[in-house]
PAMIMI-185452 format. One record per atom (N, C-alpha, C): residue number from 1; residue in one letter; chain; atom name; x, y, z. Coordinates in nm, 4 decimals. Layout:
<recs>
+-----+------+-------+------+----------+----------+----------+
|  nr | rest | kette | atom |        x |        y |        z |
+-----+------+-------+------+----------+----------+----------+
| NUM |    A |     A |   CA |        X |        Y |        Z |
...
+-----+------+-------+------+----------+----------+----------+
</recs>
This chain:
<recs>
+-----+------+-------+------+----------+----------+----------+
|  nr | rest | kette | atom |        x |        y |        z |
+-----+------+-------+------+----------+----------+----------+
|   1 |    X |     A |    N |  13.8914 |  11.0428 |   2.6112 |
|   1 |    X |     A |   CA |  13.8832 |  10.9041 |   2.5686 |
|   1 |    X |     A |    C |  13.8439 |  10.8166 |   2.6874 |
|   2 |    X |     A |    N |  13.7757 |  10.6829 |   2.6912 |
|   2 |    X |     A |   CA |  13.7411 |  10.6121 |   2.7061 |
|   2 |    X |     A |    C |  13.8502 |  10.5103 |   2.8079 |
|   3 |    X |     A |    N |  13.8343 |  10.4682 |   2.9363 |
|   3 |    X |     A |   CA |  13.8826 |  10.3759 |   2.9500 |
|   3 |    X |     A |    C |  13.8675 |  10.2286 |   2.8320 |
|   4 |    X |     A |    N |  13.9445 |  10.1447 |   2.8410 |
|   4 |    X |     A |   CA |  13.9239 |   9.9801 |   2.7959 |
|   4 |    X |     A |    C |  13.8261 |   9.9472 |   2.8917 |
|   5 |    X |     A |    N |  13.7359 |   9.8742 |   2.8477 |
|   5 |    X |     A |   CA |  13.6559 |   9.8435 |   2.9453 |
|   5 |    X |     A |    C |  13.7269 |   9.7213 |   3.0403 |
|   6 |    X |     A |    N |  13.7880 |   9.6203 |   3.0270 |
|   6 |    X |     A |   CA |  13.8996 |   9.5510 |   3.0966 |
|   6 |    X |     A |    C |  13.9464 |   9.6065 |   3.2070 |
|   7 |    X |     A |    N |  14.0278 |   9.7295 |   3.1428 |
|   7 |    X |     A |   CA |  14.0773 |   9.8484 |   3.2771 |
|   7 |    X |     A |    C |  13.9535 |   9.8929 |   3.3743 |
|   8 |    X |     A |    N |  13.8442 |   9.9180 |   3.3044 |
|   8 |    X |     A |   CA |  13.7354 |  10.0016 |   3.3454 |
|   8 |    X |     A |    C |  13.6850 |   9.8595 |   3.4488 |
|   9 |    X |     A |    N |  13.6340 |   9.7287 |   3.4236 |
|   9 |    X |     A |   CA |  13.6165 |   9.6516 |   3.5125 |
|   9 |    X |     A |    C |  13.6947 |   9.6035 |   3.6439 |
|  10 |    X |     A |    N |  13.8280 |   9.6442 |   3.5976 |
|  10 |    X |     A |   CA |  13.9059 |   9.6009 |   3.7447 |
|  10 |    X |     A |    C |  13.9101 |   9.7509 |   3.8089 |
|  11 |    X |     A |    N |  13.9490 |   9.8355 |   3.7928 |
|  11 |    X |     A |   CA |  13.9108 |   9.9467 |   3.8666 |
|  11 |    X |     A |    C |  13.8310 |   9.9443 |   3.9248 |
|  12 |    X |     A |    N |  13.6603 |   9.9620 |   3.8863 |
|  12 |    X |     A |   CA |  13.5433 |   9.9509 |   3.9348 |
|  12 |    X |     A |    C |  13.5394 |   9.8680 |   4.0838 |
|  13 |    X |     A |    N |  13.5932 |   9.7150 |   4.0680 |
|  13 |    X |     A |   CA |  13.5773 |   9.6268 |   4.1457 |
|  13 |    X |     A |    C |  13.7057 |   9.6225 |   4.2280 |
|  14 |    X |     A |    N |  13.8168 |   9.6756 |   4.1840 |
|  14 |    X |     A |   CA |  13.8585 |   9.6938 |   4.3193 |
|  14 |    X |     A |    C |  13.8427 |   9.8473 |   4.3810 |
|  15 |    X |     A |    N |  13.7733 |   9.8979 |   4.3387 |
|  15 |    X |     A |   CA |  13.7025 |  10.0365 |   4.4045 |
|  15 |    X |     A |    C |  13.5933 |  10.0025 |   4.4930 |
|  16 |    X |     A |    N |  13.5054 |   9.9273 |   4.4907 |
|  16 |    X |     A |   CA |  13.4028 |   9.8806 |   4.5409 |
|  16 |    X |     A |    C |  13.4854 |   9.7596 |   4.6627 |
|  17 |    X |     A |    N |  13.6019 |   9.7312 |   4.6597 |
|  17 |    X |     A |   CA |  13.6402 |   9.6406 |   4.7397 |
|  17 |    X |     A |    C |  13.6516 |   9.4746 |   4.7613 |
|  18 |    X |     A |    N |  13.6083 |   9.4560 |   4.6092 |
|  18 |    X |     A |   CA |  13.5697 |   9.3082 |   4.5938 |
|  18 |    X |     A |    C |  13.6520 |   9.2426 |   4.5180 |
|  19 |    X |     A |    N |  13.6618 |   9.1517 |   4.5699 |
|  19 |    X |     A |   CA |  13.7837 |   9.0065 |   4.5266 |
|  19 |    X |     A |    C |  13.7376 |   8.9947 |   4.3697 |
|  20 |    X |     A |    N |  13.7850 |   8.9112 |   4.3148 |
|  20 |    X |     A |   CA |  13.7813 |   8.8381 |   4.1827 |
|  20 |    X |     A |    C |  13.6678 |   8.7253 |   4.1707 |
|  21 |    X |     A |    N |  13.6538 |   8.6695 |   4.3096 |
|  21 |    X |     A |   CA |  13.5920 |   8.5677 |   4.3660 |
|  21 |    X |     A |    C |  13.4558 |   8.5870 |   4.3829 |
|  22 |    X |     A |    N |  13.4339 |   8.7779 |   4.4067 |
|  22 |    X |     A |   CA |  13.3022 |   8.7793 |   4.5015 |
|  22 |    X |     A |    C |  13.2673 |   8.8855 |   4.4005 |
|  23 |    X |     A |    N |  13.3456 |   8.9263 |   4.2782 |
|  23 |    X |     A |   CA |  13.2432 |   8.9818 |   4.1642 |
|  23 |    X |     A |    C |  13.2013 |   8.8604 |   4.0969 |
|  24 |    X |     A |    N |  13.2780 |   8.7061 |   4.0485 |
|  24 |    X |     A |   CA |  13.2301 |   8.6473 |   4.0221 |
|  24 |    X |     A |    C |  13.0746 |   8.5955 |   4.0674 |
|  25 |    X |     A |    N |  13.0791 |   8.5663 |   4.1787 |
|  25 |    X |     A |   CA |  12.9918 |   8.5560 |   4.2077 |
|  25 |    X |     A |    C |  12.8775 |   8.6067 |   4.2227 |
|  26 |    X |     A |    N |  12.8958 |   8.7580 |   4.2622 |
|  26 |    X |     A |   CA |  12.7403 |   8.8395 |   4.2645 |
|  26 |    X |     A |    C |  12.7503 |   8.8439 |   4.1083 |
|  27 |    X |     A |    N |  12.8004 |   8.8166 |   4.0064 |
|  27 |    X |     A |   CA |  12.7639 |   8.8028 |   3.8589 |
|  27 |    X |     A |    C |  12.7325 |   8.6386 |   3.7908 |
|  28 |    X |     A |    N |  12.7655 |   8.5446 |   3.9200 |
|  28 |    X |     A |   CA |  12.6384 |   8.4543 |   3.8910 |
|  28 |    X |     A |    C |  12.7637 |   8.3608 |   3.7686 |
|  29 |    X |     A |    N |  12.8968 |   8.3750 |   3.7626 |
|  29 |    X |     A |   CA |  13.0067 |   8.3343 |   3.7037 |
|  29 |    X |     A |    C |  13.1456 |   8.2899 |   3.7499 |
|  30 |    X |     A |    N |  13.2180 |   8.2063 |   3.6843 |
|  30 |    X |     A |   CA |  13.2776 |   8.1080 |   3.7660 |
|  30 |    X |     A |    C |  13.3799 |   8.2244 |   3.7414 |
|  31 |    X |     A |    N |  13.5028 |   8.2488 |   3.9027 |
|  31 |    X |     A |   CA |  13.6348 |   8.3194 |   3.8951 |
|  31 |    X |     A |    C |  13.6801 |   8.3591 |   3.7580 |
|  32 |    X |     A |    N |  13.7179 |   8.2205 |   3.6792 |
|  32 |    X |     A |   CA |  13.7522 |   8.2360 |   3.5371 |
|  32 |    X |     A |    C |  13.7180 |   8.2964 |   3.4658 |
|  33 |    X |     A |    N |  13.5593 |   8.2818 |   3.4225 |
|  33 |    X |     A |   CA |  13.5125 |   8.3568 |   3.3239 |
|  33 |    X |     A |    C |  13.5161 |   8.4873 |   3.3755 |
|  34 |    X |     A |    N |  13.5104 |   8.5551 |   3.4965 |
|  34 |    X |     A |   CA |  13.5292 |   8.7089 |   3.5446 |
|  34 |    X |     A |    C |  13.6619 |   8.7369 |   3.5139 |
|  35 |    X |     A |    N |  13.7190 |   8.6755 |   3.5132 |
|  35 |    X |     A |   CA |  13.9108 |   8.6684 |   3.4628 |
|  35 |    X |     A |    C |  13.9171 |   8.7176 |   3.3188 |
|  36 |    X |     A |    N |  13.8033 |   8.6378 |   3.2629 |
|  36 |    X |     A |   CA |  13.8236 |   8.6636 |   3.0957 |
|  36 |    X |     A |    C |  13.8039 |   8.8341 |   3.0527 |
|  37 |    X |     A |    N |  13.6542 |   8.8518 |   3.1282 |
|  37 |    X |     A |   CA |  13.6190 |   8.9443 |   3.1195 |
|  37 |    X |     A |    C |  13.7085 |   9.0669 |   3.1395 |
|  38 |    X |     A |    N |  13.7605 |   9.0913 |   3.2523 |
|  38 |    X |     A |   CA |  13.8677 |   9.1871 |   3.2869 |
|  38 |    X |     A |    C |  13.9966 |   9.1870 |   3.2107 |
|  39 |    X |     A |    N |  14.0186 |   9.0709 |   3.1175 |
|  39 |    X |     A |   CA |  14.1299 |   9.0504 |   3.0205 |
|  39 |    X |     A |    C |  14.0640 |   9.1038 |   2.8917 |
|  40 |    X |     A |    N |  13.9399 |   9.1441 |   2.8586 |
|  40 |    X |     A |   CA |  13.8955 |   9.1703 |   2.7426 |
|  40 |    X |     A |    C |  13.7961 |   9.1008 |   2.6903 |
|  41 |    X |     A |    N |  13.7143 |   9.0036 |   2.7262 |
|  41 |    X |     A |   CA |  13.6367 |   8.9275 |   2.6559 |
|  41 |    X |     A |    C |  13.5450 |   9.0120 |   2.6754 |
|  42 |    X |     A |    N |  13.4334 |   9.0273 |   2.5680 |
|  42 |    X |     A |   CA |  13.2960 |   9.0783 |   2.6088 |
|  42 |    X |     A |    C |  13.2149 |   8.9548 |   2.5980 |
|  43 |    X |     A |    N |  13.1392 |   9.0015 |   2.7711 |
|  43 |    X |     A |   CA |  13.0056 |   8.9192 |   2.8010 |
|  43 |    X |     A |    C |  12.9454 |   8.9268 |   2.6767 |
|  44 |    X |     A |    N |  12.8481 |   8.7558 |   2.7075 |
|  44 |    X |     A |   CA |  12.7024 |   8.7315 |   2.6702 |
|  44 |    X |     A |    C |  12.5971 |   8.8604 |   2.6879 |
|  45 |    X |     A |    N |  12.5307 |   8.8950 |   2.6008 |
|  45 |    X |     A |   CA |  12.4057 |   8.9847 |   2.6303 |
|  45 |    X |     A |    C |  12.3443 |   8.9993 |   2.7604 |
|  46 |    X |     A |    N |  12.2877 |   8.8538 |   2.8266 |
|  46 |    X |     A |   CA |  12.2662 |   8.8525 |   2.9384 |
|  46 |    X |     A |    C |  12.3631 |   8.8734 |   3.0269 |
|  47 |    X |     A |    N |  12.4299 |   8.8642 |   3.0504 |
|  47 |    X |     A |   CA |  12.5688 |   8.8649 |   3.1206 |
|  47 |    X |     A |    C |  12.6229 |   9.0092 |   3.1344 |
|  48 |    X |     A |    N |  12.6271 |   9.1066 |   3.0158 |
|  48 |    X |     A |   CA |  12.6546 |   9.2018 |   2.9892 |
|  48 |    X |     A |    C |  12.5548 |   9.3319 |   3.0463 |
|  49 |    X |     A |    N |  12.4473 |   9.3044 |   3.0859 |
|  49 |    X |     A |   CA |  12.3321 |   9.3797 |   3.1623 |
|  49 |    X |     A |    C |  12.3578 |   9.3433 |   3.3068 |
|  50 |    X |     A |    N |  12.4317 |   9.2308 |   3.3697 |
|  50 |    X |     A |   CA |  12.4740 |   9.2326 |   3.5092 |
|  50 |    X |     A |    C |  12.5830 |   9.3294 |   3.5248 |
|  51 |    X |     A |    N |  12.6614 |   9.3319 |   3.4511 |
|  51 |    X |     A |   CA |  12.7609 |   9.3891 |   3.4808 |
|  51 |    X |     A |    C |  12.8177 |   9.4915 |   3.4752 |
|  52 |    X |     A |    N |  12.6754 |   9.5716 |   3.3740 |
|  52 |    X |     A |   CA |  12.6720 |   9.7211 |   3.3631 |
|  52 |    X |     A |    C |  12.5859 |   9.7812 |   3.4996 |
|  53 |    X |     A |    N |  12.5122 |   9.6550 |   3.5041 |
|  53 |    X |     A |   CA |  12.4453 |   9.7509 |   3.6668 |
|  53 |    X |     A |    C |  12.5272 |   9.7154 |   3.7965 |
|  54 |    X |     A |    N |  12.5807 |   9.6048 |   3.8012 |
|  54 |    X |     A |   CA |  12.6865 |   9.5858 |   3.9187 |
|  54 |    X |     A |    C |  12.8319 |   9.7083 |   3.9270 |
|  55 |    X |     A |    N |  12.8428 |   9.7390 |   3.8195 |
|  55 |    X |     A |   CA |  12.9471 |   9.8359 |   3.8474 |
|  55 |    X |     A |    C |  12.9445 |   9.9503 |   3.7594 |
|  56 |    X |     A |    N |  12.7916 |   9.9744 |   3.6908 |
|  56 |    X |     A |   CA |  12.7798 |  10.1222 |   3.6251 |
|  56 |    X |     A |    C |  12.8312 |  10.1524 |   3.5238 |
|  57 |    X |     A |    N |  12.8504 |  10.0234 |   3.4347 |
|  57 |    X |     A |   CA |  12.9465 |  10.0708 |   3.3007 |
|  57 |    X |     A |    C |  12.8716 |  10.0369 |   3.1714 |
|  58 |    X |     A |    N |  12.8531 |  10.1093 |   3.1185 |
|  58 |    X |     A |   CA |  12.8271 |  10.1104 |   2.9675 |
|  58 |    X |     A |    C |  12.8923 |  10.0188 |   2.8795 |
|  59 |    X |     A |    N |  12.8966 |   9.8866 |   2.7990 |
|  59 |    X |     A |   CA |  12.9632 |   9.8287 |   2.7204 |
|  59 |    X |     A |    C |  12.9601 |   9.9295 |   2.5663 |
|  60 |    X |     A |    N |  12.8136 |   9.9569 |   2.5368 |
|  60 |    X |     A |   CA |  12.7947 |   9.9987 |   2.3956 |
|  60 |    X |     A |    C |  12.8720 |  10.1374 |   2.4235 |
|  61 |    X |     A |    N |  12.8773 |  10.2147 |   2.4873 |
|  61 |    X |     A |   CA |  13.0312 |  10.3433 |   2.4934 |
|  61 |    X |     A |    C |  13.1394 |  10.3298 |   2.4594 |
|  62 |    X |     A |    N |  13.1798 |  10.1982 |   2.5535 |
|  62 |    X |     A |   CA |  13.3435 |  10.1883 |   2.5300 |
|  62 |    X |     A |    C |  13.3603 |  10.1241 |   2.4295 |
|  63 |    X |     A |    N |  13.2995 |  10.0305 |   2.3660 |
|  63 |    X |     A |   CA |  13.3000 |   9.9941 |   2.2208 |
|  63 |    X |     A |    C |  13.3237 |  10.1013 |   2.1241 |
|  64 |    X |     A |    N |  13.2286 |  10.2156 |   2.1376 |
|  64 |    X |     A |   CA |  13.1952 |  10.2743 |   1.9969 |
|  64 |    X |     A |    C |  13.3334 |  10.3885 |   2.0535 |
|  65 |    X |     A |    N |  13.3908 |  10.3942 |   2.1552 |
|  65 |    X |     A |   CA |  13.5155 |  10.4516 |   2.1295 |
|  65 |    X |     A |    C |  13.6579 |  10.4212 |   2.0923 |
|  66 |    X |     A |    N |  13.6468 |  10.2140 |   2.1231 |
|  66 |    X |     A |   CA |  13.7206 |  10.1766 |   2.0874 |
|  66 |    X |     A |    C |  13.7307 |  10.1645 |   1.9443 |
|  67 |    X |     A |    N |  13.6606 |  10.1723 |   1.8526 |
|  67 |    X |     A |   CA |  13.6578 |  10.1554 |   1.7496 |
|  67 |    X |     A |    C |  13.7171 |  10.2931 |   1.6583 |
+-----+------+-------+------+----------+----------+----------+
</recs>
């Protein structure tokens, strides 16, 4: 099974070594909304293609396992 992608985003980024502050930012998004994200929100489309290549994760996977 599938990480949550939530889980799967904070892992990632604190694996890579980066604040809350400075994924926001290389994703071009305010602290908060990176907050949301790691709580469960799924990105905007556009939004959602940064953040599969910034940290290598598949959204349409962990979806179709969460389901």
């Amino acid at each position: 099974m599938l990480m949550a992608m939530e889980s799967l985003l904070k892992s990632r980024r604190l694996a890579r070594g980066m604040t809350v502050r400075a994924a926001a930012k290389e994703l071009g998004v305010t602290p908060g909304t990176y907050l949301r994200w790691e709580a469960g929100e799924i990105p905007s489309p556009s939004k959602r293609a940064r953040v599969e290549k910034l940290f290598g994760v598949g959204f349409d996977a962990v979806e179709r396992d969460q389901k």
